[in-house]
VEXMIMAR-550124 format. One record per residue (C-alpha): residue in three letters; y, x, z. Coordinates in steps of 0.02 Angstrom, whole numbers, padded with zeros to 5 digits, always signed. Last residue first. Example, Ala and Ser with C-alpha at 12.3 -4.5 7.8 and 13.67 -1.06 7.14 Angstrom:
// residues 2
SER-00053+00684+00357ALA-00225+00615+00390
//
This chain:
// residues 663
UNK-04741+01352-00733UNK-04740+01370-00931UNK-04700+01246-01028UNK-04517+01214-01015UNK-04433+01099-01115UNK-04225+01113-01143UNK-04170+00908-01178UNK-04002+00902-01256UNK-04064+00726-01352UNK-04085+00703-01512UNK-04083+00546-01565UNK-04050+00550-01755UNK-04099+00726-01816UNK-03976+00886-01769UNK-03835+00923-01856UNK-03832+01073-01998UNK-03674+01186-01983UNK-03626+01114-01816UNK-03815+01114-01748UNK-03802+01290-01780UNK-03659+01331-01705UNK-03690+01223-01556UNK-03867+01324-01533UNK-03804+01491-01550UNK-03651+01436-01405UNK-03792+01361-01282UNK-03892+01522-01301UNK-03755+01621-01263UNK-03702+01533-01125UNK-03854+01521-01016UNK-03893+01682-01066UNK-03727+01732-00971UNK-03686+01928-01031UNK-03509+01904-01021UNK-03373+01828-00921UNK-03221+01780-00984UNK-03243+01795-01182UNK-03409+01714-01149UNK-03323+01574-01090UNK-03191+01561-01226UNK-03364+01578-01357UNK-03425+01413-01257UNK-03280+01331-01296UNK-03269+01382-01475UNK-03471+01303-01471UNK-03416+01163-01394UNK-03283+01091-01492UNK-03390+01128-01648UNK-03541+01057-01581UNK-03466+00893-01519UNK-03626+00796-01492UNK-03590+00738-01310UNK-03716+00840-01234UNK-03604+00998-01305UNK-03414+00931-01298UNK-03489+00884-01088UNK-03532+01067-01084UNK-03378+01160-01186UNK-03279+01065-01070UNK-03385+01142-00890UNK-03393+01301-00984UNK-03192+01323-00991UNK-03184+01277-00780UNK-03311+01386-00749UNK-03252+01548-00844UNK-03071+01520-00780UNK-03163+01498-00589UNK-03260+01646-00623UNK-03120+01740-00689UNK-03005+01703-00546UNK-03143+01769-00416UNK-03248+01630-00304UNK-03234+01631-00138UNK-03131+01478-00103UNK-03248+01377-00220UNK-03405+01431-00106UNK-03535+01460-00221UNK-03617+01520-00394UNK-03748+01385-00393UNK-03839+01348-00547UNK-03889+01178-00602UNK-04043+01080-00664UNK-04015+00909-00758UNK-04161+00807-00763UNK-04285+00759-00886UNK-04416+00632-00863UNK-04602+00662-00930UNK-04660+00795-00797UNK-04801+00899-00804UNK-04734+01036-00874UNK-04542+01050-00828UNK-04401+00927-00925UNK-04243+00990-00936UNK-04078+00926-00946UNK-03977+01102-00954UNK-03869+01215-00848UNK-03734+01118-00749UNK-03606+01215-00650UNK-03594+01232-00467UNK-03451+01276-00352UNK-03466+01203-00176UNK-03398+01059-00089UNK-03385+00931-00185UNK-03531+00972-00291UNK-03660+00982-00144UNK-03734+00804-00142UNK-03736+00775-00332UNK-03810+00939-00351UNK-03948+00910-00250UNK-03997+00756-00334UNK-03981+00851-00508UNK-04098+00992-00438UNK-04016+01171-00403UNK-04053+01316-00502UNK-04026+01505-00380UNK-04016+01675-00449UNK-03987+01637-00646UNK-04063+01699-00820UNK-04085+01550-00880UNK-04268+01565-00925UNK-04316+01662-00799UNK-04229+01552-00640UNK-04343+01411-00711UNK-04500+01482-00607UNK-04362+01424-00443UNK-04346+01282-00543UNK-04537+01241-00548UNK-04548+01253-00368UNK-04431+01120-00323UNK-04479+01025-00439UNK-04681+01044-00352UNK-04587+00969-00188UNK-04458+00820-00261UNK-04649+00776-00349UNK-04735+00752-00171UNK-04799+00871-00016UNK-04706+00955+00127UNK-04808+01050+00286UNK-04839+01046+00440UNK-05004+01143+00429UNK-05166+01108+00514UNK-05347+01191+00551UNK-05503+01136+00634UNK-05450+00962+00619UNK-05410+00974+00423UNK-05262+00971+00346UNK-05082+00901+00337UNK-04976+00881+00464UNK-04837+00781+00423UNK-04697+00746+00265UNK-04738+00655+00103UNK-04555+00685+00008UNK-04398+00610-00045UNK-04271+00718-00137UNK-04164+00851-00142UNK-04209+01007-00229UNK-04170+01190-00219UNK-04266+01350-00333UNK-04211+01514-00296UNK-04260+01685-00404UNK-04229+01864-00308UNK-04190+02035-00373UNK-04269+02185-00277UNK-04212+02361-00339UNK-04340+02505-00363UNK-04338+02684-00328UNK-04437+02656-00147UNK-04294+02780-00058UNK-04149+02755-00151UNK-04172+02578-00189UNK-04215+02519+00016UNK-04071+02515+00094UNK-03944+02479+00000UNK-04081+02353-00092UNK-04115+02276+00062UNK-03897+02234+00071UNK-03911+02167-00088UNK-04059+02054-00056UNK-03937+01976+00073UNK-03825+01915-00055UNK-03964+01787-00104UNK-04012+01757+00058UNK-03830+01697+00104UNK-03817+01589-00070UNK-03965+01502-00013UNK-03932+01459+00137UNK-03779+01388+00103UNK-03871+01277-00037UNK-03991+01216+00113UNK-03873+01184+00215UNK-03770+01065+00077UNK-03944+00996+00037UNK-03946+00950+00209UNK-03816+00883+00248UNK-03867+00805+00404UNK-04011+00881+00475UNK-04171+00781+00546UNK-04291+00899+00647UNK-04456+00907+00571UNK-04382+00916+00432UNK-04202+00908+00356UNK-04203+01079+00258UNK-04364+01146+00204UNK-04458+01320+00177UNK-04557+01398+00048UNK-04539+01585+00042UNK-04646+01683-00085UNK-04659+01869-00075UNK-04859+01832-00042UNK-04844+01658-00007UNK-04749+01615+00146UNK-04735+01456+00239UNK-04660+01285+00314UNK-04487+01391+00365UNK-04403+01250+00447UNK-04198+01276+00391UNK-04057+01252+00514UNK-03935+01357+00431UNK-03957+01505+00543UNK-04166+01477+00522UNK-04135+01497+00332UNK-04032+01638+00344UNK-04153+01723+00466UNK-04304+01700+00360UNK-04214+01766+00212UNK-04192+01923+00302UNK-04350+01961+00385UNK-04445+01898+00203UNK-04346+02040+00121UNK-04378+02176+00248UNK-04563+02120+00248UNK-04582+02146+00054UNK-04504+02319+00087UNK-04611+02382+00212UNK-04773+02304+00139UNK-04727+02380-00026UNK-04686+02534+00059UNK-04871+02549+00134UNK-04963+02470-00015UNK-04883+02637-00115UNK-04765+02567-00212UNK-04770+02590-00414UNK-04893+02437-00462UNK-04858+02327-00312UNK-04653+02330-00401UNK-04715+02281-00569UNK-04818+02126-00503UNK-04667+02067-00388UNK-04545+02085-00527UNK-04423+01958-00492UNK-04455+01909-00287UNK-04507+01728-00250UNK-04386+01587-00165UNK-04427+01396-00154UNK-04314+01278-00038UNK-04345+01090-00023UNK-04205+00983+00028UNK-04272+00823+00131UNK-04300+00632+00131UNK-04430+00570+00225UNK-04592+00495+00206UNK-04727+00497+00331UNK-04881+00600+00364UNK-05038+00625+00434UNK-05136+00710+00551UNK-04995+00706+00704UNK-04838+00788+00756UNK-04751+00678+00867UNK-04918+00659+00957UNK-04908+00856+01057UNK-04724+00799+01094UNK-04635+00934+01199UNK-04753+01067+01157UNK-04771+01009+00962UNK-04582+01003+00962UNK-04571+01161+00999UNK-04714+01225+00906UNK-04615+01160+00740UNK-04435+01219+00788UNK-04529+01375+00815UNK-04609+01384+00635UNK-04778+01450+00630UNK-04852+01617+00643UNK-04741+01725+00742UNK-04685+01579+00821UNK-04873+01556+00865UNK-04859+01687+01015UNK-04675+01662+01065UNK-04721+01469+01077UNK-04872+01492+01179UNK-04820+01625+01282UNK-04666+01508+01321UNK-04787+01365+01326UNK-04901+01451+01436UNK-04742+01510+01561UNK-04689+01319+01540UNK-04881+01261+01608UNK-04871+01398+01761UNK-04715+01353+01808UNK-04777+01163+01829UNK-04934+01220+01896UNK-04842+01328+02037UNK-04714+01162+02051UNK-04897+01040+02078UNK-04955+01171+02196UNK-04823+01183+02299UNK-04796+01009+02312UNK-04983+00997+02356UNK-04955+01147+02489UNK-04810+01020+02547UNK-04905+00875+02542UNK-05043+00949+02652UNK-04949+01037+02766UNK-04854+00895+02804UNK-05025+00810+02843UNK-05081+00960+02956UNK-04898+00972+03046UNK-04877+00796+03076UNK-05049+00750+03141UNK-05056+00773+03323UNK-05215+00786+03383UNK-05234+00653+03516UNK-05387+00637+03602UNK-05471+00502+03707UNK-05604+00423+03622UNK-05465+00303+03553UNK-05347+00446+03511UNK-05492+00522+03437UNK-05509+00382+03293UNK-05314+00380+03246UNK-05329+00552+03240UNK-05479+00557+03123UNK-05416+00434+03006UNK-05248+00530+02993UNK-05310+00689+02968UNK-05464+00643+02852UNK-05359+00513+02751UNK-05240+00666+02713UNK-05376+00784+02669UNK-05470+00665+02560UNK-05288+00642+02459UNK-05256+00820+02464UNK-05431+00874+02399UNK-05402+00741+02259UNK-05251+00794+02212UNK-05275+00974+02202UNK-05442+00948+02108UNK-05343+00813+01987UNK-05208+00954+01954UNK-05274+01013+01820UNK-05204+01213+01759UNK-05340+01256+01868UNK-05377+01452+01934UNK-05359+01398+02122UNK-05307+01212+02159UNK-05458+01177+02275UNK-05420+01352+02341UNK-05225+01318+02367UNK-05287+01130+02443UNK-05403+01224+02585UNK-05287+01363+02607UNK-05141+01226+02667UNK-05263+01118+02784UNK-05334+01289+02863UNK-05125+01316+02887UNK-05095+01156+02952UNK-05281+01157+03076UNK-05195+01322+03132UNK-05022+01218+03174UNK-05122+01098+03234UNK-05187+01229+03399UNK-05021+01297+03394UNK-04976+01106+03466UNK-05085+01087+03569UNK-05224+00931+03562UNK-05146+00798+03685UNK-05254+00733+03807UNK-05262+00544+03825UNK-05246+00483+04007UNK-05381+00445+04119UNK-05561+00377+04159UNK-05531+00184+04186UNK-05436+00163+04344UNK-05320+00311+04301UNK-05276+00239+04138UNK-05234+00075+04209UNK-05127+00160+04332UNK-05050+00246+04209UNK-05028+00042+04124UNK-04948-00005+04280UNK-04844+00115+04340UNK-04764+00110+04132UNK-04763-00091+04161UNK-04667-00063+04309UNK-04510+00002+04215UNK-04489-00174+04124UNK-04524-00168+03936UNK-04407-00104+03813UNK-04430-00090+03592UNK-04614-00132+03613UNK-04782-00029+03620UNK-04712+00112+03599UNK-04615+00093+03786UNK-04418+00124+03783UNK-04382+00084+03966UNK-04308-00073+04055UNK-04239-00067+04248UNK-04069-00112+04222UNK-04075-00278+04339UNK-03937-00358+04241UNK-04071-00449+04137UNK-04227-00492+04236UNK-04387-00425+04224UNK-04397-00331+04367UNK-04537-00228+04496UNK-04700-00251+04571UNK-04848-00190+04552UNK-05026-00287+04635UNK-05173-00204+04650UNK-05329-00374+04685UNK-05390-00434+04828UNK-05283-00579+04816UNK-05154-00592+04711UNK-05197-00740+04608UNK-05285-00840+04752UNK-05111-00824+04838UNK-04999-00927+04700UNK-05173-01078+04707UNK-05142-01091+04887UNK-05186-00967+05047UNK-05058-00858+05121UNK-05161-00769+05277UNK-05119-00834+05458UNK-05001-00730+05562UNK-05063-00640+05728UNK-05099-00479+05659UNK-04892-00475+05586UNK-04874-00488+05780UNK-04923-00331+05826UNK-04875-00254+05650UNK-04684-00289+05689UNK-04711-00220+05870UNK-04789-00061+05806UNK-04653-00054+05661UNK-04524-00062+05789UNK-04387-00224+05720UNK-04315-00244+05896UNK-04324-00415+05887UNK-04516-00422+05887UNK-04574-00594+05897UNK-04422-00654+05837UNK-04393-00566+05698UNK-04575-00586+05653UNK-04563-00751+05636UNK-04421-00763+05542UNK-04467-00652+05416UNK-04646-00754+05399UNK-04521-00892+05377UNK-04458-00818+05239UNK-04613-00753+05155UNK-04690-00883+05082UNK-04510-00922+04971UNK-04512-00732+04901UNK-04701-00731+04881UNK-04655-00903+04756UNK-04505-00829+04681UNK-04569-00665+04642UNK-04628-00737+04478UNK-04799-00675+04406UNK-04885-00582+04267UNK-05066-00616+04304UNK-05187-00488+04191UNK-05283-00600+04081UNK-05279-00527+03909UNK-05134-00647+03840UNK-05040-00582+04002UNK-05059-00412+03947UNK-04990-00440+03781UNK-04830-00533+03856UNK-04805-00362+03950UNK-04850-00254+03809UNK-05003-00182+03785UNK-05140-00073+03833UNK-05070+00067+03810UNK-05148+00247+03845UNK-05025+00364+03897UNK-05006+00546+03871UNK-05042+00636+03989UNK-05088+00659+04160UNK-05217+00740+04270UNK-05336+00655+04388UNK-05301+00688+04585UNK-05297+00504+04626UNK-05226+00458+04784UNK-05379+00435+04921UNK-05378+00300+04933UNK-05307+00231+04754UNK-05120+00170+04747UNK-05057+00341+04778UNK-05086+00385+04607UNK-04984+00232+04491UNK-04841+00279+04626UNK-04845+00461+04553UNK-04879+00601+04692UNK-04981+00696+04551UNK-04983+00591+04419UNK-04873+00634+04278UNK-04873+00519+04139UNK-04824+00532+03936UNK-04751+00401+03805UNK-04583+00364+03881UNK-04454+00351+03742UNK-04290+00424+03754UNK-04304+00499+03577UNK-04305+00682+03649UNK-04468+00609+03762UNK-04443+00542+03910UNK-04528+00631+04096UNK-04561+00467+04221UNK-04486+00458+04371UNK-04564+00336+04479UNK-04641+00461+04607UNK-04744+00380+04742UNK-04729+00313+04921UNK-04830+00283+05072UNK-04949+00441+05059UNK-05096+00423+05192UNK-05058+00449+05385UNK-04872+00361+05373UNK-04917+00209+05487UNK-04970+00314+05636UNK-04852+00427+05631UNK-04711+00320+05685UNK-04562+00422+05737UNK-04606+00559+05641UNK-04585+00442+05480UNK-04424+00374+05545UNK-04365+00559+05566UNK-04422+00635+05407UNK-04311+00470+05317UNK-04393+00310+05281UNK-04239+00196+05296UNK-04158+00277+05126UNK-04310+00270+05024UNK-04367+00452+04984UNK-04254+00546+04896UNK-04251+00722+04788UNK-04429+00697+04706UNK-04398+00530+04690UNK-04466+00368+04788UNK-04557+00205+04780UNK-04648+00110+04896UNK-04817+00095+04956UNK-04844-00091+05036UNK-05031-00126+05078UNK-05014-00066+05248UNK-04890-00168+05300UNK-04819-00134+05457UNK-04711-00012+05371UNK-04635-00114+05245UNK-04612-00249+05372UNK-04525-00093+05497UNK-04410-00022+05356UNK-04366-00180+05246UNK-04304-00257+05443UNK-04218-00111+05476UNK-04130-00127+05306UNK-04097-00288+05342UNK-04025-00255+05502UNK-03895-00127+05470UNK-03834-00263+05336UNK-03712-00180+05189UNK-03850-00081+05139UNK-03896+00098+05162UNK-03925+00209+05003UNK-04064+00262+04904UNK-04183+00087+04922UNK-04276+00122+04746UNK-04375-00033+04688UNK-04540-00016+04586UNK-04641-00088+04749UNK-04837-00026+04761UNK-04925-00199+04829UNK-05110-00134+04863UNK-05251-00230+04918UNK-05159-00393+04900UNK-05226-00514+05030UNK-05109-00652+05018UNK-05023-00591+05180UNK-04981-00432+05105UNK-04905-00510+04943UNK-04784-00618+05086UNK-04729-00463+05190UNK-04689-00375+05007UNK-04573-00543+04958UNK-04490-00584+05110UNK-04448-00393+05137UNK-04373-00368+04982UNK-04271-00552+05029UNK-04196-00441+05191UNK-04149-00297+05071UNK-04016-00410+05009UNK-04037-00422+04836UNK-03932-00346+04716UNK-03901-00453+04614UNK-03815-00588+04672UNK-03896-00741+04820UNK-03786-00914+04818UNK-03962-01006+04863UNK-03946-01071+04679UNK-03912-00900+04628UNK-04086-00843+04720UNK-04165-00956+04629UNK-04087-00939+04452UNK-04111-00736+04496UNK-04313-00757+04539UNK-04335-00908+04377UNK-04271-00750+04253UNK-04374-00614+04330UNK-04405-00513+04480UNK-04567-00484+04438UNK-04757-00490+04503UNK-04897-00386+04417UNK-05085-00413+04457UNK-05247-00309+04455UNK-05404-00329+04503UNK-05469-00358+04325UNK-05423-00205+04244UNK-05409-00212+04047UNK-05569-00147+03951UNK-05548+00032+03871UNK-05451-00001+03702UNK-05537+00025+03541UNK-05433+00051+03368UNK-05275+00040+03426UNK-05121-00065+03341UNK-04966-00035+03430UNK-05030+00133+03514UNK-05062+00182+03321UNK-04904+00168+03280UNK-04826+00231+03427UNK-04945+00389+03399UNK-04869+00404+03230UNK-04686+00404+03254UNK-04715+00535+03396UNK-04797+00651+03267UNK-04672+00599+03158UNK-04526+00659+03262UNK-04633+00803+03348UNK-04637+00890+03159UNK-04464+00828+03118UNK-04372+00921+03257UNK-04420+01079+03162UNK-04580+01206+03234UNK-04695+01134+03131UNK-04579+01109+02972UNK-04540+01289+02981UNK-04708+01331+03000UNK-04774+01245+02835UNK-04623+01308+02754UNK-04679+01481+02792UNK-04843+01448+02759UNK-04799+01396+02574
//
């Protein structure tokens, strides 16, 4: 988690949304230092290039107009006029730029601007040693301005900045990052004069000419001689400028002097002199908080939320410590940057989510792990088809029940009571587990939910909770596997426990009350209804036919086509007044030995002669059959009683009913 917390910090998107944020807030503030009232800005805008166009004046201006305009702001009485313009190179006109030089230097209101590489072109080390006198304080400033990776200019740097040198002495407070007060438009709505040139530009000219020919040779002492001698600009234009710091740059399009500001898309250049200067008049820039410093405040953020999290499967403690967190760090910066601070808030709120992601994927392993221990823990116990669907559904399995339709499967071991009687407990246990490992694993191959077991009992059911087509065919599969796996525990086990296990199956297919059934302190998914207890009684049946698995008549209808079954008897169990016909299964068709399929095929006729009332027929048939196969109780009983009821028929309305009373 710290290490993604310090990758973020040290990524491109750390700064990114730091940046992202401070524009924000910049935009919308939440206290502002008053605005400056001796202040004034005055542009080359729009009306300043349809004037000068109309006078047949392009872009760039001939530094003679420059000088029209900064000789005019110092006769209104501006305190300071600092001019956004760079003058790099040497004009076209020798005498304009003489004329820029010696006004600009007579004035000693004008500052002008520079780089660190170039001061204006006509202020070079020897025109400065030339005339001392009017280059004793700083006379330009630095308009470079240091962009952020996005272009954007959001920080200051005063020290021989034009926003510095317009205070006597220049101001010697730090930089930073800047404190908006607006756009250009904004400022105007707040009072600040935004102003044409055209106006100052106008005034000036015959100032210009004045002065040109007072002093012809264009010597700043000459130039500021006789600039003494003119009258002051008064008029409404004047009174806006007077006494007051006055910056001046462009507006215009074409002029190329807009930069990426946060509080618009582009504002002029001179609005960024403006607004530091702004700053500097009212206490200074905002400091910025450094960076390792938030990248501490990240990691106290990320130990906070682990520990709120600590030993708690919830995540509301998490959550909410995130959620206070977050408001904190973002509420709190946006409330220092107005008093003056900005922590930078990327890396503490990334933190944040990113510990909380952490935390929400540590629960979320955390919560399968339980439900793997969960699951291995009760699948000892209860069906895992049953826990996993509790886990992924905890309602799908409710107090209750609903009816579906469903093969029930019964088994018990033959001799259960003699075989505790000569095993120790210890090899009874052994060998009763052996038998429910096996038949468990049959069942769960064909898809079976084991509901329980009862002593050597298994009860288990085919279609529930997870539906399963065919599945009384399943269930019949099943059955015939666990049945031959009994022989494989009695490899293994008759030798060394001297006993062999035989095993009775009861099947049926039918409709059924299935939920989970109980109390609230303890439940069982579980089966209930009269397809259930049938199913139970014909595994009991098992003894009196002699057979290893009896199959219901609803069962049988559904597996006949693909399996080899023959009927037994309509009987009727205790408890129930309606007969059915009960089946044995002897399996897959394709497995079946020639004999058995003879021996089926001549008991199937000698069946329907017998329920139809053709003794005679059946009973020969039924003596065929035992001629095949021998030993069939089924058979042999069914063979005594057609010979009987061929010598001396049975009363009117009998019916080939076999009753069962026992269970």
């Amino acid at each position: 988690m710290l290490g993604l917390v310090a990758v973020f910090h040290f990524s491109p998107i750390g700064p990114a949304l730091d940046r992202a944020f401070f524009d924000a807030a910049s935009r919308h503030p939440l206290r502002l230092p008053p605005v400056p009232t001796d202040s004034a800005i005055v542009l080359i805008d729009e009306n300043t290039m349809k004037a000068m166009s109309d006078m047949g004046v392009r872009w760039p201006f001939p530094r003679g107009i420059f000088a029209q305009l900064l000789v005019a702001l110092q006769q209104a009485g501006a305190t300071r006029v600092l001019a956004d313009f760079t003058f790099f190179e040497e004009s076209d006109s020798p005498v304009d730029d003489a004329t820029l030089a010696g006004v600009a230097a007579a004035s000693p209101a004008v500052l002008l601007a520079r780089t660190r590489e170039r001061p204006p072109v006509f202020w070079d080390k020897d025109f400065v040693a030339s005339h001392p006198a009017f280059f004793v304080r700083p006379r330009t400033g630095l308009v470079e301005f240091p962009a952020d990776p996005d272009g954007v200019a959001r920080t200051y740097e005063t020290k021989d900045s034009l926003a510095a040198v317009a205070f006597d002495p220049p101001s010697t407070l730090p930089g930073g990052l800047i404190r908006w007060q607006g756009s250009l438009k904004q400022l105007g709505e707040k009072g600040v004069p935004v102003l044409s040139a055209v106006p100052f530009i106008e005034a000036g000219r015959p100032i210009i000419a004045r002065l040109g020919v007072a002093a012809p040779g264009l010597e700043p002492e000459a130039l500021a001689q006789a600039l003494a001698g003119e009258p002051a600009l008064t008029g409404a234009t004047a009174d806006l400028v007077r006494g007051r710091t006055v910056f001046v740059g462009t507006n215009a399009s074409g002029t190329f002097d807009f930069k990426p500001v946060p509080v618009g898309k582009v504002e002029p250049g001179v609005l960024l002199h403006w607004t530091a200067w702004s700053n500097l008049t009212n206490g200074g820039f905002i400091t910025a908080v450094p960076r390792p410093a938030m990248f501490a405040v990240g990691l106290l953020v990320t130990g906070a939320i682990i520990w709120a999290g600590r030993r708690q499967m919830a995540l509301a403690a998490p959550l909410l410590a995130t959620a206070l967190l977050a408001v904190t760090i973002v509420g709190g910066a946006y409330a220092l940057l107005s008093a003056g601070w900005f922590p930078a808030p990327g890396t503490p709120l990334a933190a944040a989510v990113l510990t909380l992601l952490g935390v929400v994927v540590e629960s979320f392993w955390i919560e399968q792990a339980r439900k793997r221990e969960i699951q291995s823990m009760f699948g000892a116990y209860v069906d895992p088809d049953v826990v996993a669907q509790l886990v992924r559904n905890p309602e799908s399995i409710r107090l209750g029940g609903e009816r579906r339709e469903a093969t029930v499967f019964f088994s018990d071991l033959a001799g259960f009571t003699d075989l505790s009687e000569k095993l120790p407990p210890e090899q009874m246990v052994e060998v009763v587990n052996a038998y429910l490992e096996e038949t468990s694993e049959c069942l769960h191959r064909h898809g079976a939910y084991v509901d329980k077991y009862i002593g050597d009992a298994v009860m288990a059911v085919f279609g529930v909770p997870q539906a399963l087509p065919d599945h009384a065919v399943a269930a019949c599969r099943a059955a015939l596997e666990a049945h031959r796996a009994i022989e494989g525990i009695n490899a293994k086990y008759a030798e060394k426990v001297g006993v062999k296990l035989k095993v009775r199956i009861g099947l049926n297919t039918g409709e059924m009350i299935v939920g989970n059934l109980g109390s609230s302190r303890k439940k069982n998914y579980t089966v209930m209804g009269d397809a259930v207890n049938l199913a139970s009684r014909l595994e009991g049946a098992n003894k009196a036919f002699g057979t290893g698995i009896l199959i219901g008549e609803e069962t049988a209808r559904r597996v006949e086509s693909v399996l080899a079954i023959r009927p037994l008897a309509r009987l009727r169990v205790k408890g129930k007044a309606q007969a059915i016909e009960v089946h044995t299964l002897h399996g897959l068709p394709e497995e079946l030995s020639a004999a058995e399929r003879d021996f089926l095929a001549v008991y199937r006729t000698a069946y329907v002669a017998y329920v139809s009332g053709r003794f005679a027929e059946a009973a020969g048939g039924f003596q065929r059959a035992e001629g095949i196969i021998s030993g069939d109780l089924t058979v042999a009983r069914l063979r005594e009683e057609s010979e009987r009821y061929s010598r001396t028929p049975p009363p009117a309305g009998w019916e080939p009913i076999l009753i069962l009373e026992s269970k």
